[in-house]
N, CA, C and O atoms as CSV, one atom per row, in Angstrom:
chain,resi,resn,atom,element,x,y,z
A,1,UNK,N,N,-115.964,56.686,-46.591
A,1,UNK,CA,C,-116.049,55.772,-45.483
A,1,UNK,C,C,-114.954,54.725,-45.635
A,1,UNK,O,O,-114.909,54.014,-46.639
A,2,UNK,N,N,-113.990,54.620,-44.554
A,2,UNK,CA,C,-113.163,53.602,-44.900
A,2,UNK,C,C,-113.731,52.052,-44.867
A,2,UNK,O,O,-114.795,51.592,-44.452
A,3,UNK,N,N,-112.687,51.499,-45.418
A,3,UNK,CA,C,-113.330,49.545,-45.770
A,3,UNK,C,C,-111.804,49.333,-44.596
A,3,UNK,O,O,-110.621,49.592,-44.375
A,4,UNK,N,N,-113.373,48.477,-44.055
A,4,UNK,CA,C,-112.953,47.581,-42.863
A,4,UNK,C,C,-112.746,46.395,-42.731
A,4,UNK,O,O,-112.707,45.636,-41.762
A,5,UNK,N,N,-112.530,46.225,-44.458
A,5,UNK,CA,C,-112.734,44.321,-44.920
A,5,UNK,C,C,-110.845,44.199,-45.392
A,5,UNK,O,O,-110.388,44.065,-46.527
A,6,UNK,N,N,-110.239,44.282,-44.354
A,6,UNK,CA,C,-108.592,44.547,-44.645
A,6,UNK,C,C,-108.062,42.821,-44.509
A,6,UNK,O,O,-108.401,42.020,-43.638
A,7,UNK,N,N,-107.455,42.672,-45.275
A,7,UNK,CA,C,-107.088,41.457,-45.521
A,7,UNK,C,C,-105.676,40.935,-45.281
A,7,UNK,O,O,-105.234,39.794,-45.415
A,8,UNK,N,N,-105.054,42.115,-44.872
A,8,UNK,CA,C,-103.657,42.317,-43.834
A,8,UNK,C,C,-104.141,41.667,-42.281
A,8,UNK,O,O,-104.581,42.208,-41.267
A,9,UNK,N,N,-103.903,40.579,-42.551
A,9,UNK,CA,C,-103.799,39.819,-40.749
A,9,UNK,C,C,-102.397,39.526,-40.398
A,9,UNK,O,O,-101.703,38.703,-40.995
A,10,UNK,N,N,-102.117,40.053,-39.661
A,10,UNK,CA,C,-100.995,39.347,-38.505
A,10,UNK,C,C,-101.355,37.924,-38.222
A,10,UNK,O,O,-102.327,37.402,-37.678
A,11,UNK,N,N,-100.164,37.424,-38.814
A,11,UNK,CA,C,-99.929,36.032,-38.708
A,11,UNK,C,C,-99.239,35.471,-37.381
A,11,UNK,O,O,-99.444,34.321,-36.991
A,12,UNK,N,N,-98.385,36.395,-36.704
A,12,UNK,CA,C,-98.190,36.572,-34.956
A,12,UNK,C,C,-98.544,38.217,-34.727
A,12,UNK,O,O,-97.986,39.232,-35.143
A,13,UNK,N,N,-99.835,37.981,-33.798
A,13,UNK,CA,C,-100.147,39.258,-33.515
A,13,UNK,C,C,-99.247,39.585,-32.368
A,13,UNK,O,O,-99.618,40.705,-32.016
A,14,UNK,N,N,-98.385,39.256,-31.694
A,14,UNK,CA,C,-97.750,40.237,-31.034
A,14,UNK,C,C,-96.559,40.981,-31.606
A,14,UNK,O,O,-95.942,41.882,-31.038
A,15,UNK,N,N,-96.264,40.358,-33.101
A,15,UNK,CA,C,-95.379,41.200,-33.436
A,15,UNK,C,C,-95.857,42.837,-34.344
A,15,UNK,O,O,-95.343,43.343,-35.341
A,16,UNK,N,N,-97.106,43.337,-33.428
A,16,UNK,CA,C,-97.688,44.366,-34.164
A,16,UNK,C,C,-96.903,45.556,-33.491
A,16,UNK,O,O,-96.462,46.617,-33.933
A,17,UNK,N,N,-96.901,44.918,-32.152
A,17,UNK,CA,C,-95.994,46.207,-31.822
A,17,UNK,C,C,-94.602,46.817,-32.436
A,17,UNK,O,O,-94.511,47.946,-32.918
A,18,UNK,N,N,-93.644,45.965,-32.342
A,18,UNK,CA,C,-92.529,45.705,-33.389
A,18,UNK,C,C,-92.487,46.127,-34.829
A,18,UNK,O,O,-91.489,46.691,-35.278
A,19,UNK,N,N,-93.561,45.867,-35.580
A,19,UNK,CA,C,-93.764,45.669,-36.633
A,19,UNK,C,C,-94.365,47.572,-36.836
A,19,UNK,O,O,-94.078,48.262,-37.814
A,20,UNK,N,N,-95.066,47.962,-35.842
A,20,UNK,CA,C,-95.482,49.602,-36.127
A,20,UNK,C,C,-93.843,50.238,-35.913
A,20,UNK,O,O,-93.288,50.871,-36.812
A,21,UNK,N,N,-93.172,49.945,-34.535
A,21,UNK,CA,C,-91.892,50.682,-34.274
A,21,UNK,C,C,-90.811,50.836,-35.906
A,21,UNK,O,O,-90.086,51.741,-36.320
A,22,UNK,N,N,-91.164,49.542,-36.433
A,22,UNK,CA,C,-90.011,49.574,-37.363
A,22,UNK,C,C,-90.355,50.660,-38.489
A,22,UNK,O,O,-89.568,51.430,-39.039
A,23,UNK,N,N,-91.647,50.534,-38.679
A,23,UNK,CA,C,-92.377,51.361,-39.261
A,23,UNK,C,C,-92.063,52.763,-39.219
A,23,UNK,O,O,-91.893,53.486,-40.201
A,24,UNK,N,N,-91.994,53.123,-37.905
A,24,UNK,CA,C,-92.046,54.835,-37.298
A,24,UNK,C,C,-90.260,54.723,-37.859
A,24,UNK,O,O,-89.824,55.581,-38.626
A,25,UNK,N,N,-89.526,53.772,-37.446
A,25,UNK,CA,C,-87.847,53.968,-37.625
A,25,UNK,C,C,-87.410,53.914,-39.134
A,25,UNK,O,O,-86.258,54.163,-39.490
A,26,UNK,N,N,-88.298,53.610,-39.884
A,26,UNK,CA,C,-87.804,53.600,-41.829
A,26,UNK,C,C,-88.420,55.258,-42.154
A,26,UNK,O,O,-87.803,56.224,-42.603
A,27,UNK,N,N,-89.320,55.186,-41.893
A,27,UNK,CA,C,-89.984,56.804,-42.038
A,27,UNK,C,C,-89.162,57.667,-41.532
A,27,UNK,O,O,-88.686,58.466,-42.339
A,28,UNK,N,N,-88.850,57.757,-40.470
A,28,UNK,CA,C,-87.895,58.771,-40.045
A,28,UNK,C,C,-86.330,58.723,-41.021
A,28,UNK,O,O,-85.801,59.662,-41.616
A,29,UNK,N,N,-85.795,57.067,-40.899
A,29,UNK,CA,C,-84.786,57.502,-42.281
A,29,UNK,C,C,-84.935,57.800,-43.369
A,29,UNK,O,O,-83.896,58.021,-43.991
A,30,UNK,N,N,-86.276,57.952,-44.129
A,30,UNK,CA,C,-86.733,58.325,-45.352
A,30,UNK,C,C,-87.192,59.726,-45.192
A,30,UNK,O,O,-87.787,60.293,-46.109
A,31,UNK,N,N,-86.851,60.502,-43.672
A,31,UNK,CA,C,-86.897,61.927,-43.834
A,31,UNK,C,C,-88.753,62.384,-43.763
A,31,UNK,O,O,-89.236,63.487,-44.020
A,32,UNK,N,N,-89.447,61.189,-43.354
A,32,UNK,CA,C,-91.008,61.408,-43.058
A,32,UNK,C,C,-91.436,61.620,-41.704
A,32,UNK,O,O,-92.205,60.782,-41.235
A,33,UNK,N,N,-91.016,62.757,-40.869
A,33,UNK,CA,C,-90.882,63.215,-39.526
A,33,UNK,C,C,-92.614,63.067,-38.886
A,33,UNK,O,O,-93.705,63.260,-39.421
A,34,UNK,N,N,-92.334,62.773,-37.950
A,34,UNK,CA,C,-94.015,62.732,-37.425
A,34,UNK,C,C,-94.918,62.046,-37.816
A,34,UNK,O,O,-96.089,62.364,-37.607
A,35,UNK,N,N,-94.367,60.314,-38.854
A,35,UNK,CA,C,-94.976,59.937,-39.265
A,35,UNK,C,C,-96.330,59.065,-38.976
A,35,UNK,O,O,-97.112,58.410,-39.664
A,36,UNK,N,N,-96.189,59.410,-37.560
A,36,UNK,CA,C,-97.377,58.329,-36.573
A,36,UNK,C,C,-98.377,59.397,-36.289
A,36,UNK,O,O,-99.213,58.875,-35.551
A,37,UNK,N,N,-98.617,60.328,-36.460
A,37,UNK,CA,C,-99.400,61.170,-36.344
A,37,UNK,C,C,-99.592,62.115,-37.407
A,37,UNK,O,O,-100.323,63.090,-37.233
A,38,UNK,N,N,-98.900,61.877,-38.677
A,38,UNK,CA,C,-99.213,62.374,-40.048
A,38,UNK,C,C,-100.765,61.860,-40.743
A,38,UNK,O,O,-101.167,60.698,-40.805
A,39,UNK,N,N,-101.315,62.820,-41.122
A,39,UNK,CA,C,-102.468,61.940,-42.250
A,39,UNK,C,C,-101.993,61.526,-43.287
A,39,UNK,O,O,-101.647,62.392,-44.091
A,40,UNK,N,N,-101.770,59.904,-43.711
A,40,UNK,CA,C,-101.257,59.176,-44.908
A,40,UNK,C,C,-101.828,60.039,-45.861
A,40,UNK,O,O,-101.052,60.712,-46.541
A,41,UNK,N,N,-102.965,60.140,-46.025
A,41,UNK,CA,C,-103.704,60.975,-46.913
A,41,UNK,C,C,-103.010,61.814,-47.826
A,41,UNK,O,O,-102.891,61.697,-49.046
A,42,UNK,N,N,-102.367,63.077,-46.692
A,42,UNK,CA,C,-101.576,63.506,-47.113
A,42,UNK,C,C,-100.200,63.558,-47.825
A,42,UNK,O,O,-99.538,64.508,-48.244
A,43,UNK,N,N,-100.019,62.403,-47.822
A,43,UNK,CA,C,-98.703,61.630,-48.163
A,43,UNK,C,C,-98.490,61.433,-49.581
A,43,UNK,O,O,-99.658,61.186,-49.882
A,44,UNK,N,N,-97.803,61.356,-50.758
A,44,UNK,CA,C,-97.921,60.645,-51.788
A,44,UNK,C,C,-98.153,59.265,-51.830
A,44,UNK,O,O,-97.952,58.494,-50.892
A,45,UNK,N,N,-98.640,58.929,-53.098
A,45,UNK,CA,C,-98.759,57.298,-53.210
A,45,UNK,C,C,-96.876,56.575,-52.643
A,45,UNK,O,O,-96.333,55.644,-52.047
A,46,UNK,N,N,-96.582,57.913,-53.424
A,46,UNK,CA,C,-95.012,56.858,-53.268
A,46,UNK,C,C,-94.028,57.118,-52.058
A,46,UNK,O,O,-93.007,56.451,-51.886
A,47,UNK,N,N,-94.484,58.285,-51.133
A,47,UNK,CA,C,-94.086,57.960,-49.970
A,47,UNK,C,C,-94.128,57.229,-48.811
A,47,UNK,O,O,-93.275,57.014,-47.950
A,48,UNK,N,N,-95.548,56.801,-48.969
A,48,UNK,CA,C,-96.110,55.667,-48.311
A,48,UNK,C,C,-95.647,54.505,-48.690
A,48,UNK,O,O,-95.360,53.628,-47.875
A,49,UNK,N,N,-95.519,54.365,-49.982
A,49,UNK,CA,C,-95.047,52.853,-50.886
A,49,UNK,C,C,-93.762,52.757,-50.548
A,49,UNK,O,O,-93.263,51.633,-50.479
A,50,UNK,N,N,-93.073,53.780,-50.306
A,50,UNK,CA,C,-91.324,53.647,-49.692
A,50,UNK,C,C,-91.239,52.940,-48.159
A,50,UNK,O,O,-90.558,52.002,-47.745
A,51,UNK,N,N,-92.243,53.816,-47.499
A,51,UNK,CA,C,-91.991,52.667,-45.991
A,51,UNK,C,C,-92.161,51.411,-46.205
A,51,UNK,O,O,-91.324,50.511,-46.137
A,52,UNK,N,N,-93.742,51.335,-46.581
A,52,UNK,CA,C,-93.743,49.582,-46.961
A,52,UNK,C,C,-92.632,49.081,-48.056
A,52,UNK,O,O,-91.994,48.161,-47.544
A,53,UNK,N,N,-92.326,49.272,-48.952
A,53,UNK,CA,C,-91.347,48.493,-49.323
A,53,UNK,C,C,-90.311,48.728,-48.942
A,53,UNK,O,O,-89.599,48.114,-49.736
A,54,UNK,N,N,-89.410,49.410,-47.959
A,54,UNK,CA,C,-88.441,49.693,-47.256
A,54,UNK,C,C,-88.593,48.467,-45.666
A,54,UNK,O,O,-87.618,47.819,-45.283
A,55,UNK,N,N,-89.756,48.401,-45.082
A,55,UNK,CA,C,-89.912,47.414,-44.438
A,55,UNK,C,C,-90.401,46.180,-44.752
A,55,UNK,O,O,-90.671,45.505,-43.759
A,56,UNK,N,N,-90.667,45.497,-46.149
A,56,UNK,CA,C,-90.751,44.648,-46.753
A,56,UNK,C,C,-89.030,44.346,-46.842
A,56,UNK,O,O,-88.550,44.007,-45.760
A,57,UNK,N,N,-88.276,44.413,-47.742
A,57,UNK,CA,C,-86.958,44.813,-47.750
A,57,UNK,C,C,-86.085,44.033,-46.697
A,57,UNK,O,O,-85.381,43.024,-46.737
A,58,UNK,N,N,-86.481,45.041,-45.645
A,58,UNK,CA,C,-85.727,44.696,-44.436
A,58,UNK,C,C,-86.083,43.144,-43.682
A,58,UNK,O,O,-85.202,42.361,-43.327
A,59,UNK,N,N,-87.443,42.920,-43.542
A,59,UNK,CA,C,-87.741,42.023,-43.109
A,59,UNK,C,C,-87.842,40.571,-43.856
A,59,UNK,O,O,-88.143,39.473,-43.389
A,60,UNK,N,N,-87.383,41.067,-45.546
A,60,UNK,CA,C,-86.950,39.523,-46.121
A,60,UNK,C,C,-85.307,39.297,-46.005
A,60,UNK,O,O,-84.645,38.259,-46.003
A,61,UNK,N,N,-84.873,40.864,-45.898
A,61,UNK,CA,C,-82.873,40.699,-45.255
A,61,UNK,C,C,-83.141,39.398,-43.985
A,61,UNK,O,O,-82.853,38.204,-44.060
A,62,UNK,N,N,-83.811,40.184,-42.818
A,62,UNK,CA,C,-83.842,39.357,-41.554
A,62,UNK,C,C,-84.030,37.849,-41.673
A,62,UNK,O,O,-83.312,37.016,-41.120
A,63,UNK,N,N,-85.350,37.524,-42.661
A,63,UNK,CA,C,-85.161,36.171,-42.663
A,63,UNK,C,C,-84.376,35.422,-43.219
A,63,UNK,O,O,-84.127,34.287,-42.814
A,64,UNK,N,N,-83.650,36.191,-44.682
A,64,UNK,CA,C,-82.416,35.104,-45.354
A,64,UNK,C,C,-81.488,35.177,-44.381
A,64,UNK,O,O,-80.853,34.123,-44.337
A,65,UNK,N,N,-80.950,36.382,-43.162
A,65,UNK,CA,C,-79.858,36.138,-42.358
A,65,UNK,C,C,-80.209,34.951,-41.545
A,65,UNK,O,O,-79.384,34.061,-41.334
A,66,UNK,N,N,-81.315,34.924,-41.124
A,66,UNK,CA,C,-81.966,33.681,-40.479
A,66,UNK,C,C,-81.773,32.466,-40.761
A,66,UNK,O,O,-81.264,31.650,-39.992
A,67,UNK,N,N,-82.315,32.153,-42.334
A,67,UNK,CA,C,-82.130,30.946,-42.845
A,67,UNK,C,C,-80.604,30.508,-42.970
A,67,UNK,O,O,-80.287,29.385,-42.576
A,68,UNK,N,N,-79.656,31.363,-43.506
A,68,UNK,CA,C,-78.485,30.911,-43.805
A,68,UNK,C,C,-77.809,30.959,-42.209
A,68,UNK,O,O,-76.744,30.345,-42.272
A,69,UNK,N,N,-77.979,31.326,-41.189
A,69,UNK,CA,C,-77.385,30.771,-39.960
A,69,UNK,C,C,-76.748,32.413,-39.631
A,69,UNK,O,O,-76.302,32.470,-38.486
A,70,UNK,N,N,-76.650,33.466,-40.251
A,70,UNK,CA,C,-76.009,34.474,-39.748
A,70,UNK,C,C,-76.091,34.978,-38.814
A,70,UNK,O,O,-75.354,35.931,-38.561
């Protein structure tokens, strides 16, 4: 039974939409085709751990370009 006690909140929920797209666009460069309709399940621990830290990654690039004015 999955746990529904997820402690991942969107801190701006409209950037969920955004935030899944980028998702579907790192998977596909990591060669994980169909990944929105894949069962994670099926996935390794560490293929899954590559999107998220591949979009972790990216989205602390975005904010230092941010902070420093780029």
């Amino acid at each position: 039974m999955p746990n529904n006690n997820n402690s991942n909140k969107l801190v701006v929920p409209e950037a969920k939409a955004a935030l899944n797209q980028m998702k579907l666009e790192i998977a596909n460069e990591l060669g994980l085709q169909n990944y929105e309709t894949t069962d994670k399940g099926n996935l390794t621990a560490r293929q899954n751990g590559y999107v998220g830290g591949y979009m972790t990654k990216k989205l602390v690039e975005a904010g230092q370009r941010q902070l420093s004015g780029k």
